[in-house]
C-alpha positions as CSV (number, residue, x, y, z in Angstrom):
1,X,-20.2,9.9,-7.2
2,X,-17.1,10.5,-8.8
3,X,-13.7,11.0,-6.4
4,X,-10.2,12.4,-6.6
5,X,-7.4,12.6,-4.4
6,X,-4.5,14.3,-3.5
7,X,-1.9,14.9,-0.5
8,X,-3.4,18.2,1.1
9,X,-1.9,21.5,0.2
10,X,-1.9,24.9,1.9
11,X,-4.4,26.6,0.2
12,X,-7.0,23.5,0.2
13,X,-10.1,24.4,2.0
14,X,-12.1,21.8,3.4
15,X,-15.8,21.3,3.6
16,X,-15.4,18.6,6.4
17,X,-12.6,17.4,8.3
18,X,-12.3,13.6,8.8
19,X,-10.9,12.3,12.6
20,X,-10.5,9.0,13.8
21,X,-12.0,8.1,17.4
22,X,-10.8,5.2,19.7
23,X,-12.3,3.7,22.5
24,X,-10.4,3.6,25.4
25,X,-11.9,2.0,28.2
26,X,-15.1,3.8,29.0
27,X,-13.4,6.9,27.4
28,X,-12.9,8.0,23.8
29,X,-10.0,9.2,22.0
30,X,-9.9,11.7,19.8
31,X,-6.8,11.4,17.2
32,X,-6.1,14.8,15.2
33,X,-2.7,16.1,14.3
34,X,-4.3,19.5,15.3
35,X,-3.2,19.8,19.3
36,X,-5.8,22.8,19.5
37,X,-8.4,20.6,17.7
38,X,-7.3,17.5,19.8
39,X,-8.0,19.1,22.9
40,X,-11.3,20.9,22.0
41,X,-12.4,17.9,20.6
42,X,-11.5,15.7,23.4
43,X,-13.1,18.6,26.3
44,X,-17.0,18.4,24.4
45,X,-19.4,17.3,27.0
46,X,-22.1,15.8,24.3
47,X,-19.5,13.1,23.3
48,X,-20.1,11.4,25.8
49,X,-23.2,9.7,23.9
50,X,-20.7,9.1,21.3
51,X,-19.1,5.4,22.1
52,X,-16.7,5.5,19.3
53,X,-17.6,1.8,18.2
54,X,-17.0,0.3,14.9
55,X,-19.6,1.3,12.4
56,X,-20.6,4.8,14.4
57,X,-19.5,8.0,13.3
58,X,-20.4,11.9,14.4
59,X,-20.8,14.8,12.6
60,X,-19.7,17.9,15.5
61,X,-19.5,21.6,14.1
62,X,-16.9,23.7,15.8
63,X,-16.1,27.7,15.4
64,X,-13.1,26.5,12.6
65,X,-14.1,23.5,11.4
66,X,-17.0,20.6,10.5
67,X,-15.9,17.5,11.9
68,X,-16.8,13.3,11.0
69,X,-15.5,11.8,13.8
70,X,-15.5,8.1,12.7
71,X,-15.5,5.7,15.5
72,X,-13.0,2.6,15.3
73,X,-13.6,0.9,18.3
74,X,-10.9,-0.7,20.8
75,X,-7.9,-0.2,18.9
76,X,-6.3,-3.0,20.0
77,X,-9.2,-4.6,18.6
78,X,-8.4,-3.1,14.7
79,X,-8.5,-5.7,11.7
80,X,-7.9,-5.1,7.9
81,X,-11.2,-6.4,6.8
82,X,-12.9,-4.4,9.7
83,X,-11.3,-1.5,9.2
84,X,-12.5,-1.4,5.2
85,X,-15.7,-2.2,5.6
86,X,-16.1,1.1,8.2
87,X,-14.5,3.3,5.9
88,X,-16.3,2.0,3.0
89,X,-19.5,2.7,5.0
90,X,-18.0,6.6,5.7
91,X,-16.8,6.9,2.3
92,X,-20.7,6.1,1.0
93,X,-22.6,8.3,3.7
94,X,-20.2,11.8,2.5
95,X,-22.7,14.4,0.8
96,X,-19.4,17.3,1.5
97,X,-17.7,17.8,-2.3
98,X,-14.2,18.7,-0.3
99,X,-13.1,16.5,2.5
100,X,-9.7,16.5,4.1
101,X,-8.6,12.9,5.9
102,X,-6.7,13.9,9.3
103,X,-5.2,10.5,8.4
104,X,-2.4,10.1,10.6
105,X,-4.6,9.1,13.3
106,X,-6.4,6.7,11.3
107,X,-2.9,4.8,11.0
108,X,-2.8,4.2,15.0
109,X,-3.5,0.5,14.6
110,X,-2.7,-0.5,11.4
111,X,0.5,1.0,9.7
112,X,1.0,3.8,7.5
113,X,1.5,1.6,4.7
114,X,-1.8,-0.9,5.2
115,X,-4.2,2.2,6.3
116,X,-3.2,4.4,3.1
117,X,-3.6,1.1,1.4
118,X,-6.9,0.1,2.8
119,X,-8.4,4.3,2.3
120,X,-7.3,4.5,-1.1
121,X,-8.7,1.1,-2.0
122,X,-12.0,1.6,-0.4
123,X,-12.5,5.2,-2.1
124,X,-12.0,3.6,-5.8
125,X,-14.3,0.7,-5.1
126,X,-17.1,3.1,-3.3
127,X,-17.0,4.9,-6.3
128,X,-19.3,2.8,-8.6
129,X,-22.3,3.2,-10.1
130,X,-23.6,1.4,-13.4
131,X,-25.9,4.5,-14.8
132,X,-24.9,4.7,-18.2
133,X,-28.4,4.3,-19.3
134,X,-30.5,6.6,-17.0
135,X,-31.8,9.5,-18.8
136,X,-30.6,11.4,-15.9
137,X,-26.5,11.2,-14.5
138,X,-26.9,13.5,-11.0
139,X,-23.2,12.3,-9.9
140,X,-21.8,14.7,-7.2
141,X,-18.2,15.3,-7.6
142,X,-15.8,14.8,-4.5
143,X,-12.5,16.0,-3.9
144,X,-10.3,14.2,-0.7
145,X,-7.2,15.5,0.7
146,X,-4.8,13.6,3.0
147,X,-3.4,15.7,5.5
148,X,0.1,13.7,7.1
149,X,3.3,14.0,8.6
150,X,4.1,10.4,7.8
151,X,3.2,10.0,3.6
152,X,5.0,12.3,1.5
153,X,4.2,12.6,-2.5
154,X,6.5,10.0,-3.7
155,X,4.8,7.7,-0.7
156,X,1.0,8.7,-2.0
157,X,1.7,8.8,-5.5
158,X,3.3,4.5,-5.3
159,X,0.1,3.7,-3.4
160,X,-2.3,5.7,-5.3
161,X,-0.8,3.9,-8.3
162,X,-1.2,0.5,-7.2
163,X,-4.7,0.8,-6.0
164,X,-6.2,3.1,-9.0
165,X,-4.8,-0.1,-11.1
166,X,-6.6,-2.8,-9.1
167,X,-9.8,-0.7,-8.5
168,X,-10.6,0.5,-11.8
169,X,-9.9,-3.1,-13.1
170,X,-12.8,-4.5,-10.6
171,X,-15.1,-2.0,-12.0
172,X,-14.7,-2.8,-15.9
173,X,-15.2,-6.4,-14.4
174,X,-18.6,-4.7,-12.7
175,X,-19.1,-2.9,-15.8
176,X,-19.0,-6.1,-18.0
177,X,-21.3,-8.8,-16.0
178,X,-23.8,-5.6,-15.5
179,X,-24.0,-4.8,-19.3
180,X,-27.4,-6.0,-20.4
181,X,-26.9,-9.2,-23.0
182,X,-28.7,-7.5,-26.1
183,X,-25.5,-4.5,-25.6
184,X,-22.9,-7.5,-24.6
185,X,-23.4,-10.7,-27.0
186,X,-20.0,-12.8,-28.1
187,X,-18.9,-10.8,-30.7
188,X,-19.0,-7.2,-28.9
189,X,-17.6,-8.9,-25.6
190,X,-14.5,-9.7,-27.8
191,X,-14.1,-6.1,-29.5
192,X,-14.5,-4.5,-26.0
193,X,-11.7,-6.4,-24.5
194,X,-9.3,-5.5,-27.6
195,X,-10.6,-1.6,-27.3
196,X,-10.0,-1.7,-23.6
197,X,-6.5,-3.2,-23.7
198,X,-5.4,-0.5,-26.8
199,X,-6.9,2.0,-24.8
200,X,-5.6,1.2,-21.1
201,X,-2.9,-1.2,-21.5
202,X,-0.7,0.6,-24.3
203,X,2.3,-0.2,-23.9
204,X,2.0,-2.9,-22.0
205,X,3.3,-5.6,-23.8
206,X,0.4,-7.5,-24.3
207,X,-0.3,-9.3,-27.5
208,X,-4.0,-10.1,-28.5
209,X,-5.4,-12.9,-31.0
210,X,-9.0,-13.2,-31.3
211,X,-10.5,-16.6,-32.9
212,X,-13.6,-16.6,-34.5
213,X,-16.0,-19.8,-35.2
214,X,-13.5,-21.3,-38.3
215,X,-10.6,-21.3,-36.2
216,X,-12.5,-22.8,-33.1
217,X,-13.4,-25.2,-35.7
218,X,-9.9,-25.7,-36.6
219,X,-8.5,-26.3,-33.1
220,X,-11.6,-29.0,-33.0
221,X,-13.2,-27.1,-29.8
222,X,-16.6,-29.2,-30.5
223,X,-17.5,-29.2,-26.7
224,X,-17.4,-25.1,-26.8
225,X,-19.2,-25.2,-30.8
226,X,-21.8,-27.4,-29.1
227,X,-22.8,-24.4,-27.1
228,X,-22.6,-21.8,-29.4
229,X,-24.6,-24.1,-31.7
230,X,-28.1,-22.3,-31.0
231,X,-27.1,-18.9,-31.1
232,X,-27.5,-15.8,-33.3
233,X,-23.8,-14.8,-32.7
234,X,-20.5,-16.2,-33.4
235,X,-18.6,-17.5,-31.1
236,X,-14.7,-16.0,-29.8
237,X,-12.4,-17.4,-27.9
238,X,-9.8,-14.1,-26.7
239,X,-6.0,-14.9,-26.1
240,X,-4.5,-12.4,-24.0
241,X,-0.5,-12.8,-23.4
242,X,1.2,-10.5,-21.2
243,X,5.4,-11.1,-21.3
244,X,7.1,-8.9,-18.3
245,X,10.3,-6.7,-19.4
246,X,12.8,-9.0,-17.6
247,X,11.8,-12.5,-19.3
248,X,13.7,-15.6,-19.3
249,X,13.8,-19.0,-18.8
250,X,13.4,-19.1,-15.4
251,X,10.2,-16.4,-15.8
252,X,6.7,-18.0,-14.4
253,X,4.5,-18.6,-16.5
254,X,0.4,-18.4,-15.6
255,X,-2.7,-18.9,-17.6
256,X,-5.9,-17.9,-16.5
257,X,-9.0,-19.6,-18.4
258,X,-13.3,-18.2,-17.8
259,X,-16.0,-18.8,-19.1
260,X,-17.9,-16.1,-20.8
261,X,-21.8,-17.2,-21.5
262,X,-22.9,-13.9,-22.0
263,X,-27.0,-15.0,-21.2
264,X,-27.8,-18.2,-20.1
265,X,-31.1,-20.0,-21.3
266,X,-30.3,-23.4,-20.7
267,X,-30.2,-24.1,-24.0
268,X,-33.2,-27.4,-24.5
269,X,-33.1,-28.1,-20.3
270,X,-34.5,-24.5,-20.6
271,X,-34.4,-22.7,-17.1
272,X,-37.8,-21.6,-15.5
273,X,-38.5,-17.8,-16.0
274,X,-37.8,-17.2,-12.4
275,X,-34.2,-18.3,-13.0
276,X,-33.6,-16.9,-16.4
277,X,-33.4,-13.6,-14.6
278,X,-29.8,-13.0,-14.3
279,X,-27.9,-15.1,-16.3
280,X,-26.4,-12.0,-18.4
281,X,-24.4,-12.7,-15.1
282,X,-23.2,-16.1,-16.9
283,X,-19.8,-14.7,-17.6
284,X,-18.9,-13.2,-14.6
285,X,-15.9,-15.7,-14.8
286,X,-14.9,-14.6,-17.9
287,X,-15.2,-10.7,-16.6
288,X,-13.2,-11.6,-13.1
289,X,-10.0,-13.0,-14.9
290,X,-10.2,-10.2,-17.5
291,X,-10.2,-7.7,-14.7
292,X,-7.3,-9.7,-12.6
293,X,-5.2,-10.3,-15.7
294,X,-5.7,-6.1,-16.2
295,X,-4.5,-5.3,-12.9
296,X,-1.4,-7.4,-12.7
297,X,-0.8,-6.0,-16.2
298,X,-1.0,-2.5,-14.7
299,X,1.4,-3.1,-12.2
300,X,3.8,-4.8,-14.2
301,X,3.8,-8.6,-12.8
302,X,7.3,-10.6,-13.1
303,X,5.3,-13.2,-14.4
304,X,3.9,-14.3,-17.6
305,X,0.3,-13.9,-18.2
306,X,-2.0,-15.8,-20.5
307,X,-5.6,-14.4,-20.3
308,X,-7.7,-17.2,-21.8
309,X,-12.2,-15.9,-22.2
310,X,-14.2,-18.5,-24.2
311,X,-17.4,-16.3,-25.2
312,X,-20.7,-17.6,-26.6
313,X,-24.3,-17.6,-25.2
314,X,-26.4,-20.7,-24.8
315,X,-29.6,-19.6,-26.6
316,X,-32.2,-22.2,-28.2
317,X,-33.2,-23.1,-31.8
318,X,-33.7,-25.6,-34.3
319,X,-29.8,-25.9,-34.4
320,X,-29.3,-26.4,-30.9
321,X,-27.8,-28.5,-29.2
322,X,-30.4,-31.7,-27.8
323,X,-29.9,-33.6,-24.4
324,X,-28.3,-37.1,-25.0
325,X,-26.0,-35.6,-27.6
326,X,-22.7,-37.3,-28.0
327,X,-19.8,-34.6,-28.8
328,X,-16.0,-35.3,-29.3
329,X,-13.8,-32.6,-27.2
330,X,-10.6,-30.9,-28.2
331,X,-8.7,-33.3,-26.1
332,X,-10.8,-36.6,-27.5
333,X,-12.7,-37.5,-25.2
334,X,-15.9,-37.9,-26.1
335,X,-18.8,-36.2,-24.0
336,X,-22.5,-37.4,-23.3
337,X,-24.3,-34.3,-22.7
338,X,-27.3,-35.1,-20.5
339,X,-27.9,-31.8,-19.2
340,X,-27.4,-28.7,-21.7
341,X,-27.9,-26.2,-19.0
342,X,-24.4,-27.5,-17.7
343,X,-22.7,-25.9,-20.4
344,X,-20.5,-23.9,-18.9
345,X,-18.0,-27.0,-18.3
346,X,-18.2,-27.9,-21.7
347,X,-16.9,-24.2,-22.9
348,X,-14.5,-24.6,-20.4
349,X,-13.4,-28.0,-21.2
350,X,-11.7,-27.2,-24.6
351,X,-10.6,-23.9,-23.6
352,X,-8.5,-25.6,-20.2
353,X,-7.0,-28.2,-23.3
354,X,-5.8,-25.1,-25.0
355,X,-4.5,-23.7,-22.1
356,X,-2.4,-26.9,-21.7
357,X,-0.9,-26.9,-24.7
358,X,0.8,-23.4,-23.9
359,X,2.7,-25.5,-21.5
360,X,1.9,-23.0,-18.4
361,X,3.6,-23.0,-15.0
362,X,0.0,-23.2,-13.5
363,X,-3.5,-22.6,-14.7
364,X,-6.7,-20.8,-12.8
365,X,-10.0,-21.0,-14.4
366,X,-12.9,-19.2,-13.1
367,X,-16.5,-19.5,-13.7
368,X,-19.8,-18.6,-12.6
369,X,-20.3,-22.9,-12.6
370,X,-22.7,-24.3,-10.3
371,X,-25.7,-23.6,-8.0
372,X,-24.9,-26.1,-6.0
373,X,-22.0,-23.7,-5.2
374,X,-24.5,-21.1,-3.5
375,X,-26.4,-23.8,-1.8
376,X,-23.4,-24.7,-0.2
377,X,-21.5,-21.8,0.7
378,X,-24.3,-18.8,-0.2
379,X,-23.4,-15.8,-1.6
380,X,-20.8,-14.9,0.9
381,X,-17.8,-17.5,-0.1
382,X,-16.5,-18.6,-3.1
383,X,-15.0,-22.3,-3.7
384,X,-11.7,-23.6,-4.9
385,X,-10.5,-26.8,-5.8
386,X,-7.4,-28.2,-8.0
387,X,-5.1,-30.8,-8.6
388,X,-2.3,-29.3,-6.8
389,X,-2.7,-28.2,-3.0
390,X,0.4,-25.9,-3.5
391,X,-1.3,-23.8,-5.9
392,X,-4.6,-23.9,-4.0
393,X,-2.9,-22.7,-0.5
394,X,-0.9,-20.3,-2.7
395,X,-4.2,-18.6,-3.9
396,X,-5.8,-19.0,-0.3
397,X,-3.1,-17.0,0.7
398,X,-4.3,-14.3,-1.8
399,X,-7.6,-14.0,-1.1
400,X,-6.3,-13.8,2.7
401,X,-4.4,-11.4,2.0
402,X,-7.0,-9.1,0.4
403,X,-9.9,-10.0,3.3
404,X,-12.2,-12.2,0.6
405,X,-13.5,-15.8,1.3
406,X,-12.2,-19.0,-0.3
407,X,-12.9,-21.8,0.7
408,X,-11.4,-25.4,-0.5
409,X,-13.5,-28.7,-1.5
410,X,-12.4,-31.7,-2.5
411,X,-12.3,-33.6,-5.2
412,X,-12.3,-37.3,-4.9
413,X,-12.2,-40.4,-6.8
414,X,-15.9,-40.8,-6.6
415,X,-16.6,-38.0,-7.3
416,X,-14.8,-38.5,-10.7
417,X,-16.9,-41.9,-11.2
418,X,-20.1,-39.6,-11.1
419,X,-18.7,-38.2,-14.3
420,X,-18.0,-41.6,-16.0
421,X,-20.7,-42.4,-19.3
422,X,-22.0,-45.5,-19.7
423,X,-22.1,-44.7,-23.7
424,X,-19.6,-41.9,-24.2
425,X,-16.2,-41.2,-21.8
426,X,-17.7,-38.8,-19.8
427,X,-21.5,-36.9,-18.9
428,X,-21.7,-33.5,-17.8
429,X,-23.9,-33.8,-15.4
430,X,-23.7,-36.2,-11.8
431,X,-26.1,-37.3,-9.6
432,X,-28.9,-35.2,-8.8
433,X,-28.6,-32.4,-5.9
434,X,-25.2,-34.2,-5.2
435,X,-22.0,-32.9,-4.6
436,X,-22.5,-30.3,-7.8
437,X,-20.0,-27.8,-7.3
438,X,-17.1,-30.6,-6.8
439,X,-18.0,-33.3,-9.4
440,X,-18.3,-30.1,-12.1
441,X,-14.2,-29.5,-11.1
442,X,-13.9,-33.4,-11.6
443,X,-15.8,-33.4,-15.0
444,X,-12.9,-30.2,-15.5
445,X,-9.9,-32.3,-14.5
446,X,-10.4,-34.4,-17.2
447,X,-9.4,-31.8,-19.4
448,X,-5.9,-30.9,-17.5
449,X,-2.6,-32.6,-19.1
450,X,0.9,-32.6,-18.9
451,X,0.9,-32.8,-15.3
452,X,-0.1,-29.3,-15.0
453,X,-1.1,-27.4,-11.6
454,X,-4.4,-26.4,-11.4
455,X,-7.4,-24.6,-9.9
456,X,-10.6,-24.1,-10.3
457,X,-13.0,-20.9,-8.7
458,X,-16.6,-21.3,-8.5
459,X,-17.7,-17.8,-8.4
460,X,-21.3,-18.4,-8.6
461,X,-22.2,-17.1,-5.3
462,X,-19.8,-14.1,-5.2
463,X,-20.0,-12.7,-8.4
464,X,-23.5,-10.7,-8.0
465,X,-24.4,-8.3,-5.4
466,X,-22.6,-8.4,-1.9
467,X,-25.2,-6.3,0.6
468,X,-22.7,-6.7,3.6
469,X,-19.8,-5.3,2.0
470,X,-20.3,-1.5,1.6
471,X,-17.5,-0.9,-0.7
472,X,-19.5,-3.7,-3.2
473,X,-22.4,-1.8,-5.0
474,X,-25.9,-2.4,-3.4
475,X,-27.1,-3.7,-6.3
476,X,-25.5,-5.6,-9.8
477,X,-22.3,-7.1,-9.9
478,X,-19.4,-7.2,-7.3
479,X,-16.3,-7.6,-8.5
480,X,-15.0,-10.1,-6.1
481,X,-12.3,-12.7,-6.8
482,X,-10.5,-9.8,-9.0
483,X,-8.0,-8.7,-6.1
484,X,-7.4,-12.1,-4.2
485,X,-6.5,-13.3,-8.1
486,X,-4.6,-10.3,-8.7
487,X,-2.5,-10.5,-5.5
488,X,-1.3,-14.2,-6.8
489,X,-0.6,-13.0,-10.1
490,X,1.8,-10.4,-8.4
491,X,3.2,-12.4,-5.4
């Protein structure tokens, strides 16, 4: 399905007329800016089998018009979160190609401001798919009006904006960890990036450098070369900076870090076929800040903006990386890798150190780290931890904001012994089944310096499909993390 909007106009004829319903008490209420609609609306016996709960919607056809009446429940009862999810739901179930949104009514609850927020938002991310290679593209084209009193042009156009920027960016993020790995090794992930940000972010004021495998070699990045040691394809390590108009001294400074293992065998700790299955889902880290780093771009963020996306995949052959291998990282420490299934730390490792060295305000890195992570938390919440509980409430704030789930562990000084090597600095691996998702962040702090803030997402639950969230796809990637990351980057 493919959607535009616009502020209704005179001559715009609608296929089917959106309305909001309240309950009130054991009555409903009927909210249309049409009095003579209101009150035929509100007079119709049958509705009385229509509750106007969350989640339930209508179709009624009237002499002038083919109404959704989409049930809201108690509004005093209205939340952000609920309130998107239902319209998400709405948005999905529409067949109609011309819809008009009585939308003042809609607003009751909410705000003008948050509602038009939360509409246009869910209509971008309902409109989805990842079809580019069915023989057949069927998408049905649909065109939505907002009829108001309260949003003029100027009003629509400022949200519209803001929301077009942020959704579209969650999609190329979809569009990226749904790409199958023979279409989306290393080398192509790179060039994509670079097309994108010509294409999209012209203009922009953001600078691209692209390293290839000598000058990883040159900034000593022997943790990431370890990991790119099996495979066919060179590896790149993509340096985005983004510098506002007004920059100055006193002008934050951000750098986002992911990992980008665009297909996951395990490298020699080879996974079982039953989880190889998904790992073109390995960068999904990589993909999220990309897509956070594009939206804040888009709607011009005050701060600075390094994008940092360490791309190989971990593939197997005689040049491959063993388990017990000792390797020297960029920051020289020296690494015992036990485990080379765990290599996402290890790409991450000597990408954070470069990050450092940049001298950021605060770093973020992202990655699709640990099971452990699902075991923990499932596939509903994502986990954060840092060195700096001031940056970690600032980003829980975020993802508050935007109605997605953080949620904070800790990391403690035994945990950090897990990661000690009786041979070699560190390991990259702890104790068994134990406390994975946190001693990964404290094998990761070892590669923070200069007293840097930092945090660390472990998206591994969230970044594939989210079936109780009708504005994620049903199937493939989500997208999550993108807005709540976004929202810091601009606040």
């Amino acid at each position: 399905m493919k959607v535009s909007l616009t502020i209704k106009s005179q001559s715009f004829q609608p296929d089917l007329l959106l309305v909001a319903a309240y309950a009130s008490g054991k009555k409903i209420q009927i909210e249309t800016s049409d009095k003579a609609a209101s009150k035929e609306l509100n007079s119709l016996d049958f509705l009385n089998n229509f509750k106007a709960k969350f989640g339930e919607s209508l179709y009624i056809n009237t002499q002038s018009h083919r109404y959704l009446l989409v049930g809201l429940g108690d509004s005093k009862k209205v939340d952000s979160e609920k309130y998107r999810r239902n319209i998400a739901k709405v948005f999905k179930s529409i067949k109609s190609e011309n819809i008009e949104i009585d939308f003042d009514g809609f607003a009751k609850k909410l705000g003008t401001d948050k509602t038009l927020d939360i509409f246009l938002e869910c209509l971008y991310l309902c409109d989805y798919s990842f079809n580019k290679y069915k023989s057949k593209n069927t998408e049905k084209k649909i065109h939505y009006a907002f009829s108001s009193k309260k949003v003029n042009k100027v009003k629509f156009d400022k949200f519209n904006l803001k929301n077009k920027s942020i959704s579209s960016s969650v999609n190329i993020c979809r569009d990226y960890v749904n790409e199958s790995p023979n279409n989306l090794n290393s080398e192509m992930y790179a060039d994509s990036i670079e097309k994108d940000i010509k294409k999209n972010l012209k203009g922009k004021r953001v600078k691209v450098k692209i390293l290839k495998r000598s000058e990883i070699k040159k900034e000593k990045m022997n943790l990431f070369l370890s990991v790119n040691a099996g495979s066919a394809y060179e590896p790149r390590l993509v340096h985005l900076t983004y510098t506002p108009k007004k920059s100055n001294k006193n002008t934050k400074h951000i750098a986002l870090v992911g990992k980008g293992i665009t297909f996951d065998t395990g490298g020699y700790s080879l996974k079982p076929s039953g989880s190889m299955m998904g790992m073109k889902f390995d960068m999904g880290g990589s993909a999220t800040l990309y897509g956070a780093f594009r939206a804040a771009v888009l709607q011009e963020s005050k701060n600075k903006i390094t994008c940092i996306l360490a791309m190989t995949d971990n593939a197997v052959n005689s040049k491959a990386t063993m388990p017990d291998s000792i390797v020297k990282g960029r920051n020289g420490k020296t690494v015992e890798i036990l485990n080379t299934d765990a290599e996402g730390r290890l790409i991450l490792a000597d990408a954070l150190d470069y990050a450092c060295d940049l001298n950021p305000n605060a770093i973020i890195d992202a990655a699709t780290l640990t099971g452990a992570c699902l075991v923990a938390f499932g596939t509903e919440v994502c986990a954060i931890l840092g060195n700096d509980q001031k940056l970690v409430n600032s980003i829980l704030k975020s993802s508050k904001n935007v109605d997605e789930y953080l949620w904070q562990l800790p990391i403690v000084d035994e945990y950090r012994n897990h990661m000690k090597s009786k041979i070699a600095d560190l390991k990259n691996i702890g104790k068994a089944r134990m406390a994975g998702t946190a001693t990964a962040a404290a094998f990761l702090e070892n590669f923070i310096k200069n007293d840097i803030s930092w945090a660390h997402l472990d998206i591994a639950g969230v970044c594939g499909a989210q079936t109780h969230l009708p504005y994620c796809p049903n199937t493939g990637a989500s997208g999550l993390m993108v807005r709540t990351v976004s929202d810091y980057l601009m606040n």
